[in-house]
C-alpha positions as CSV (number, residue, x, y, z in Angstrom):
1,X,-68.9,72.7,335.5
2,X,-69.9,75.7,333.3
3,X,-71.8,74.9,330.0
4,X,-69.5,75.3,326.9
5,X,-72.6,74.4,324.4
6,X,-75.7,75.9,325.9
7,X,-79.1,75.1,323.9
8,X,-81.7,77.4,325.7
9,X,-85.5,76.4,324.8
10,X,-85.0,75.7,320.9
11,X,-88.0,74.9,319.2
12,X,-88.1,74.0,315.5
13,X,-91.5,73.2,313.2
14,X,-91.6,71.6,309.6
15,X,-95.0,73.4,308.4
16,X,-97.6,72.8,311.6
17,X,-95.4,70.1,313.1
18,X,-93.6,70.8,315.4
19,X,-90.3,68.7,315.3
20,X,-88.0,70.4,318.8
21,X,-90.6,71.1,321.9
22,X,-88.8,73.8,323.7
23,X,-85.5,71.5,323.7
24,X,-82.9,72.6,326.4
25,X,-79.4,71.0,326.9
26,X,-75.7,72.3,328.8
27,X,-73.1,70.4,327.6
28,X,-69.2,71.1,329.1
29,X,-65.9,71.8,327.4
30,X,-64.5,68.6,325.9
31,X,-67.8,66.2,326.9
32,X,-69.0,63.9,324.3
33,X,-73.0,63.4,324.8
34,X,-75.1,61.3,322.9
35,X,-78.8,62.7,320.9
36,X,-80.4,59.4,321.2
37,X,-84.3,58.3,320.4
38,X,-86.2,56.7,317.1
39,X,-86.3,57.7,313.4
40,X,-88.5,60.7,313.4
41,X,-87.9,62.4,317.4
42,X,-86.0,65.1,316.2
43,X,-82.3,63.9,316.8
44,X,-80.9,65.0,313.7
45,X,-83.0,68.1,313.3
46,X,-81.2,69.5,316.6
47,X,-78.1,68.4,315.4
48,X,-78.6,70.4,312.1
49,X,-79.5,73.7,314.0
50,X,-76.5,73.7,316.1
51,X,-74.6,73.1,312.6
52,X,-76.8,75.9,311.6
53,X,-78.0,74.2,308.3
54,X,-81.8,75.1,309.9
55,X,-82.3,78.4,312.0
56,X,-85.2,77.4,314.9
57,X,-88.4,79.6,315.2
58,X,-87.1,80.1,318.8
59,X,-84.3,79.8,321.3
60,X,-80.6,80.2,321.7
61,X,-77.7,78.6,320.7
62,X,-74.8,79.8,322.2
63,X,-70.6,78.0,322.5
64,X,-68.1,79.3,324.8
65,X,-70.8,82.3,325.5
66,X,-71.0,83.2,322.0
67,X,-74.8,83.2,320.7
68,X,-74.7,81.9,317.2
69,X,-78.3,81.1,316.8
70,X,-78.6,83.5,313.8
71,X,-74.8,82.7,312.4
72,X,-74.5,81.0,309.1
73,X,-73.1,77.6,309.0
74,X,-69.2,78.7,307.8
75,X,-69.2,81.2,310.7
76,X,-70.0,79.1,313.3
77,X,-66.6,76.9,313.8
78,X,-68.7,73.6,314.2
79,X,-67.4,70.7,311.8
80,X,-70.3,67.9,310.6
81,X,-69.2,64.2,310.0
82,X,-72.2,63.3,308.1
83,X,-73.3,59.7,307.4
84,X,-72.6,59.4,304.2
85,X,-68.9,60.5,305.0
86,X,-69.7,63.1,301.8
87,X,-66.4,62.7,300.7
88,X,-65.1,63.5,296.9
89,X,-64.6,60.5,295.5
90,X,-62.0,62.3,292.7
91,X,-59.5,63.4,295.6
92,X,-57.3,61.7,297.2
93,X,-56.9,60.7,301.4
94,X,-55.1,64.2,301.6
95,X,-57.0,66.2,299.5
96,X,-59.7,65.2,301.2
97,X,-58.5,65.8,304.7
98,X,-57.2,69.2,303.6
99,X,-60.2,70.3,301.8
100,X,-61.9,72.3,304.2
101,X,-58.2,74.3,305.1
102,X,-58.3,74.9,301.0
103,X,-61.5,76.5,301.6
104,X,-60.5,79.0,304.4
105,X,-57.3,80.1,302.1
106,X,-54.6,78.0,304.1
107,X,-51.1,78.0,302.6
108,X,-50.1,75.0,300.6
109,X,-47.5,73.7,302.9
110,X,-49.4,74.8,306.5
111,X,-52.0,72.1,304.7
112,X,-49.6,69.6,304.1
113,X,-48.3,69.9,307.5
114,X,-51.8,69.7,309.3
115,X,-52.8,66.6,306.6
116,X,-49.7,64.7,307.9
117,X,-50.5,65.5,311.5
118,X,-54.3,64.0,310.6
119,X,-52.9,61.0,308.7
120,X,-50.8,60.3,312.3
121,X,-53.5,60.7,314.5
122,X,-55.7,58.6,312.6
123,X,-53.2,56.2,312.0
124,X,-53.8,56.7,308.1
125,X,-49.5,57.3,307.1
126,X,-48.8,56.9,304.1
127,X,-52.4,56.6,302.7
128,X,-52.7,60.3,301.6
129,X,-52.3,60.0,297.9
130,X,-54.5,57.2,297.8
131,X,-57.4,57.6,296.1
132,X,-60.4,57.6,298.5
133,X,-62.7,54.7,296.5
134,X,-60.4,52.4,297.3
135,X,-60.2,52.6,301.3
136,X,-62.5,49.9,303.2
137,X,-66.1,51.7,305.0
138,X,-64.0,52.1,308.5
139,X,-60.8,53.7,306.3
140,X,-63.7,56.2,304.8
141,X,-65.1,57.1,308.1
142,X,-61.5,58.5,309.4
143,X,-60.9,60.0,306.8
144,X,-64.3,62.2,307.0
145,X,-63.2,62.5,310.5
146,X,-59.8,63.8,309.7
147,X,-61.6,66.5,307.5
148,X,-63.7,67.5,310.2
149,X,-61.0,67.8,312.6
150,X,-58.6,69.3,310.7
151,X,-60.0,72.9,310.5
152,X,-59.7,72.6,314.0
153,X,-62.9,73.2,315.0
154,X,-64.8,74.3,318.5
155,X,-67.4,72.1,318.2
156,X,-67.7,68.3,316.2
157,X,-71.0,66.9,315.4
158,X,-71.5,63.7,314.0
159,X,-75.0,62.1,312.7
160,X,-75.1,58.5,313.1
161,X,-71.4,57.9,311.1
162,X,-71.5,54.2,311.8
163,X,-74.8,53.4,310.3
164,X,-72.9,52.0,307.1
165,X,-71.0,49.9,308.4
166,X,-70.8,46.2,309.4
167,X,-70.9,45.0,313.3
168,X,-67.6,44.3,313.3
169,X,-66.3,47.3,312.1
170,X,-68.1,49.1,314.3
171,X,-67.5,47.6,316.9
172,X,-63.5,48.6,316.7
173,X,-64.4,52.0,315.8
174,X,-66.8,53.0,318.6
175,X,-63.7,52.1,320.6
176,X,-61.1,53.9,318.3
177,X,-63.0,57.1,318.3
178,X,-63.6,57.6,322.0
179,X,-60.2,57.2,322.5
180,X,-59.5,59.9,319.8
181,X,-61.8,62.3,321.0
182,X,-60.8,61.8,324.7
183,X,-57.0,62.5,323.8
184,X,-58.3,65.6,321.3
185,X,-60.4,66.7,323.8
186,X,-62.8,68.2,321.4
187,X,-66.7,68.5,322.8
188,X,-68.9,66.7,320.8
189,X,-72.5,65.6,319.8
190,X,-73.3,62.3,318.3
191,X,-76.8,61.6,317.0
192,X,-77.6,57.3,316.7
193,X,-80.4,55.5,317.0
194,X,-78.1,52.8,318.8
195,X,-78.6,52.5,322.4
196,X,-75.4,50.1,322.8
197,X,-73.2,53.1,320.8
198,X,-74.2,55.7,323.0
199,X,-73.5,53.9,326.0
200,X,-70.4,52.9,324.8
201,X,-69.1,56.5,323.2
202,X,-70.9,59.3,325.6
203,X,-70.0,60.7,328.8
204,X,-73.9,62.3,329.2
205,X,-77.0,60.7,327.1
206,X,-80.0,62.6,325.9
207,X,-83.0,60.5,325.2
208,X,-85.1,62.3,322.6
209,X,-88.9,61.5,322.1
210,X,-91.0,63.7,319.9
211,X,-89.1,66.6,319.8
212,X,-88.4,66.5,323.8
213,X,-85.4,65.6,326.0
214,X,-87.1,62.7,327.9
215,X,-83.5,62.2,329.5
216,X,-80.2,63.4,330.3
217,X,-77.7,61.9,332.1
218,X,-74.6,59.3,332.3
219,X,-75.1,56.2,330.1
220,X,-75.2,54.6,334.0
221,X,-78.2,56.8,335.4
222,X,-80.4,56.3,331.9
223,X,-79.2,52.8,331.6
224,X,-80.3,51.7,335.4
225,X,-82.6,54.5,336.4
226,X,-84.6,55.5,333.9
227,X,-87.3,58.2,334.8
228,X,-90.3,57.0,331.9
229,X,-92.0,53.8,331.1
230,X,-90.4,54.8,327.2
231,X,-86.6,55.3,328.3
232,X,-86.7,52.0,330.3
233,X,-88.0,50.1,327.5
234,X,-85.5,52.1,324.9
235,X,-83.1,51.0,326.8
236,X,-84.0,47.4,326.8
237,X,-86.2,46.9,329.4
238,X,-89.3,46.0,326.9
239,X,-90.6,43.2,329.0
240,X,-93.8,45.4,330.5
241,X,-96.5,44.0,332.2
242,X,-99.2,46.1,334.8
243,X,-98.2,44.6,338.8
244,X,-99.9,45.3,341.7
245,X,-97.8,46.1,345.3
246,X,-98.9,43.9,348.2
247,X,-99.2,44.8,352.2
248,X,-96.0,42.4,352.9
249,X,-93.7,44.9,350.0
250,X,-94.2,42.1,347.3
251,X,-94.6,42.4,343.7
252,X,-97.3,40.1,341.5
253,X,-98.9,40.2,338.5
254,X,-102.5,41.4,338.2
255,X,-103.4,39.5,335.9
256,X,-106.5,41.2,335.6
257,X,-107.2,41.3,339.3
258,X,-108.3,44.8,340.8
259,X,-106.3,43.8,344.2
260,X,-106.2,46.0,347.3
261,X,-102.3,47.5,346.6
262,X,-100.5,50.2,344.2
263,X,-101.1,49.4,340.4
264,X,-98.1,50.0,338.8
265,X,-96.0,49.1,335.1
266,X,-93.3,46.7,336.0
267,X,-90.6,47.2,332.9
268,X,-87.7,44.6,333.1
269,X,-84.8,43.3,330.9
270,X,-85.2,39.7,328.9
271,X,-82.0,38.8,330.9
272,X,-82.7,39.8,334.2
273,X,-85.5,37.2,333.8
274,X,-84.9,33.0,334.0
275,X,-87.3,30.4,333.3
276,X,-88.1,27.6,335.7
277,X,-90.9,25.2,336.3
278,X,-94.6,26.6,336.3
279,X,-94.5,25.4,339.7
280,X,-92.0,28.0,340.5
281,X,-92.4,30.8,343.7
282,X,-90.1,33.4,345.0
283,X,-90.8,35.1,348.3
284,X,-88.8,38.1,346.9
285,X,-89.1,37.9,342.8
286,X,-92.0,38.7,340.3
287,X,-93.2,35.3,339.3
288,X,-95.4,35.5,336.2
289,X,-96.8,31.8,334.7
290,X,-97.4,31.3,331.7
291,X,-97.2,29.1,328.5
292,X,-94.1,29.4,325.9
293,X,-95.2,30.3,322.4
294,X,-92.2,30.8,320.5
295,X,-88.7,29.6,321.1
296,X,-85.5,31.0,319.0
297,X,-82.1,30.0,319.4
298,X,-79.5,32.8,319.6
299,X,-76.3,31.1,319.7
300,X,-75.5,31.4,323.9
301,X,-78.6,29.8,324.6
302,X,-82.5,30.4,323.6
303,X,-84.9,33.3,323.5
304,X,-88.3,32.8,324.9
305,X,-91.9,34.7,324.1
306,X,-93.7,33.3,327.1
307,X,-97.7,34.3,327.0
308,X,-98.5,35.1,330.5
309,X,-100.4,38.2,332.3
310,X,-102.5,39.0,329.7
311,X,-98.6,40.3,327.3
312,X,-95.9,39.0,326.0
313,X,-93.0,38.4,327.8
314,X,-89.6,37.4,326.6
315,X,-86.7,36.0,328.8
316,X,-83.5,34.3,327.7
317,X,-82.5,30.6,328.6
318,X,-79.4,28.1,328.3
319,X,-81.5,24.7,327.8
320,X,-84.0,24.1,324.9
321,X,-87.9,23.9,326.2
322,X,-90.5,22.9,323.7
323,X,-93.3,25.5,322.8
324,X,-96.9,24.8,324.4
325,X,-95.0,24.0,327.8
326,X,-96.0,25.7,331.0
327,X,-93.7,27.8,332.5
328,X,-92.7,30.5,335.2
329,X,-90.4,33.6,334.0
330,X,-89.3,34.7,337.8
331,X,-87.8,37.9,337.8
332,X,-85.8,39.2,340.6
333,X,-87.4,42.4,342.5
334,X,-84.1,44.9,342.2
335,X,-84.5,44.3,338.5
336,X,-87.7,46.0,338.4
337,X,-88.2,49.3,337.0
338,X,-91.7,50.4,338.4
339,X,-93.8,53.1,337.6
340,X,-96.8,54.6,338.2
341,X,-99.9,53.4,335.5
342,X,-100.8,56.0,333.2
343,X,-102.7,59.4,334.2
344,X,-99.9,59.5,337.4
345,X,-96.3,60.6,337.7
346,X,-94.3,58.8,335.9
347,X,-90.9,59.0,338.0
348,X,-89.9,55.2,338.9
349,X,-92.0,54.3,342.0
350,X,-90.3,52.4,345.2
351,X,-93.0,50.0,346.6
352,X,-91.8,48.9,350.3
């Protein structure tokens, strides 16, 4: 499928530090993808060039062909949902919505046609003369999304418009808005620092770490195969302990043991794990004793920090066992992410 947003080697510096490395990315006509990393990687910087609120120090930009690296921001026909919603809390729903069609010289009544139309799609009838201060968080967040869409524009990028809101709320809107965006049709790029929200909203996920694209795929591929020792464990796969392979194919911890196999960083989620007895063995399963040092109940059951291998390892249980007793946290071996240790590739590694 031919690239409809095409970012070609952008590079972007603050001063001497550097914030985009050289960042590349095709996205297709009507595709949702997902910026995704930490505070600080550059998610929202890349977001802000293609918006064209910063210009990069190198690289291309280009939509539907067109490069608009060099374009200002009102020439580029992107629309920005920012977090704050940035909405004018004198105006009403409508005036809101319409605000940006206001600003490009529409006629009154093509305005008023194109708010209702928003109002219906967002299932906001009959709220347009309501004054914007007293619509809930989620009621806020459509509205700035019925002023972004209204202008009809090529490309819609939103930075992390869910932040404000509670769990809940979220919850229903992450839902609400794919939906919307599917039946639009619009592409789109959504920044968050929520790896549960861009599973949930993207078609393709790019993991962002310092400035890089670490990552891009389907929520599926980063999700089950990720290619680093950082995307597994951004991804929730933070249990990581150094494993050595044996001749039979097994995995088992080194516990400081130079052994004769592979050395390699086993990353695996807290519940692909279960505790059992210390006595525990499994002839095709990581099996990794240790004590328990802190135990937290989480409503479905209890959360476990079991010292063992020389880290930390955390595993989810239904039953209540006391801290200070010896345990095993066995770990079945397809829910292994392995990886070379550091100084090799670090591409997942298949021990057989």
């Amino acid at each position: 499928m031919p690239a409809y947003l095409s970012i070609e080697n952008l590079s972007v510096s603050y001063g001497a530090t550097r914030v985009l490395d050289r960042v590349s990315l095709d996205v297709a006509r009507g595709e949702m993808i997902a910026l995704l990393g930490s505070s600080g990687c550059g998610k929202t910087t890349l977001l802000r060039a293609i918006a064209g609120f910063i210009q990069p120090e190198a690289g291309a930009i280009r939509v539907g062909g067109e490069d608009i690296t060099r374009l200002p921001p009102e020439k580029r026909k992107t629309a920005m949902m920012f977090q704050s919603y940035a909405l004018w809390p004198h105006m009403s729903v409508a005036a809101n919505i319409g605000y940006g069609l206001v600003m490009r010289s529409w006629k009154k009544n093509a305005i008023a046609a194109r708010v209702d139309e928003m109002l219906k799609l967002l299932q906001l009838e009959g709220f347009g003369p309501r004054p914007v201060t007293q619509l809930s968080g989620g009621q806020r967040q459509r509205v700035a999304l019925g002023r972004a869409l209204a202008v009809d524009p090529m490309l819609l990028l939103l930075d992390e418009p869910m932040s404000n809101l509670d769990y809940k709320v979220r919850l229903e809107l992450r839902h609400e808005l794919r939906a919307l965006q599917q039946r639009v049709g619009i592409t789109s790029v959504y920044v968050t620092h929520d790896r549960e929200e861009a599973l949930t909203l993207a078609d393709r996920i790019a993991v962002i770490d310092a400035g890089r694209v670490v990552q891009f795929g389907t929520p599926e591929e980063i999700f089950q195969r990720p290619t680093s020792p950082f995307v597994a464990g951004f991804m929730g796969a933070d249990n990581a302990l150094d494993v050595i392979g044996t001749p039979s194919g097994a995995i088992r911890a080194a516990n400081g043991d130079a052994g004769t196999g592979p050395r390699l960083r086993a990353h695996f989620r807290s519940d692909a794990a279960r505790l059992a007895p210390a006595s525990a063995a499994g002839a095709d399963a990581l099996v990794i004793i240790g004590v328990i040092a802190q135990s937290i109940y989480v409503g479905q059951g209890y959360r476990y920090r079991v010292r063992a291998a020389g880290a930390d390892i955390w595993v989810h249980a239904p039953e209540r066992v006391a801290e200070g007793t010896a345990a095993s946290v066995v770990v079945p071996r397809e829910a292994l992410l392995l990886f070379p240790t550091t100084g090799q590739s670090t591409h997942q590694r298949e021990v057989t």
